[in-house]
Phi, psi and omega in degrees: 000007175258119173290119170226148182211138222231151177193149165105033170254162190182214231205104176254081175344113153346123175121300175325185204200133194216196210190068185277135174262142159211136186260151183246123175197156175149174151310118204074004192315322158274004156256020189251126143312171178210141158254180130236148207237203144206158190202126195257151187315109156115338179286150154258198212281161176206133172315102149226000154196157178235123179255114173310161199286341173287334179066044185260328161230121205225164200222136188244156141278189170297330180252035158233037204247171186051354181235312185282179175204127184235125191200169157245095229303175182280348149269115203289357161256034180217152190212129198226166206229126174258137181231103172260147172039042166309157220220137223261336178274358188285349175316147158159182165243171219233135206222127169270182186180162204213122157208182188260122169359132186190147173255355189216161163076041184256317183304001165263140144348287140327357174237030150227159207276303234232130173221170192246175185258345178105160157199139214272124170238120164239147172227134233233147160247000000 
């Protein structure tokens, strides 16, 4: 009953800076984390930030940890992932997801309900 709609991947220079959106609409909608997860072709899918449903807290992985920024816009159903100094292994497609508020196992894949179709970031060295 959730919606998602993910925008603002595109074809970057290493070194760069991109904006991914993801809009959210549906039942209950505010009551969900977001995640973003990403998966370069032949790879699996891999965790990289989490937002609480309050936007009070956030969780990175490492190798996006200092560079990403993960938030939530002043409409509370759109959450958005700032990508600084980007790295040519940052390719993949970017994927958002929606699940219910939890403290352990949220970097799996499986502990969200709701996904988006992707949107594609390449970054060129």
């Amino acid at each position: 009953q959730v919606q998602l709609v993910e925008s603002g991947g595109g074809l970057v220079l290493a070194g760069g800076s991109l904006t991914l959106s993801c809009a959210a609409s549906g039942r209950s909608v505010d009551s969900y984390a977001m995640a973003w997860f990403r998966q370069a072709p032949g790879k699996e899918r891999e965790f990289v930030a989490r937002i609480s449903v309050s936007g009070r807290r956030t969780h990175y992985s490492d190798s996006v940890k200092d560079r990403f920024t993960i938030s939530r816009a002043p409409a509370k159903n759109t959450v958005i992932l700032q990508m600084n100094s980007l790295k040519p292994e940052d390719t993949a497609a970017y994927y958002c997801a929606a699940g219910r508020p939890r403290t352990t196992g949220f970097v799996d894949g499986k502990a969200y309900d709701y996904w988006g179709q992707g949107t594609q970031v390449t970054v060129s060295s």
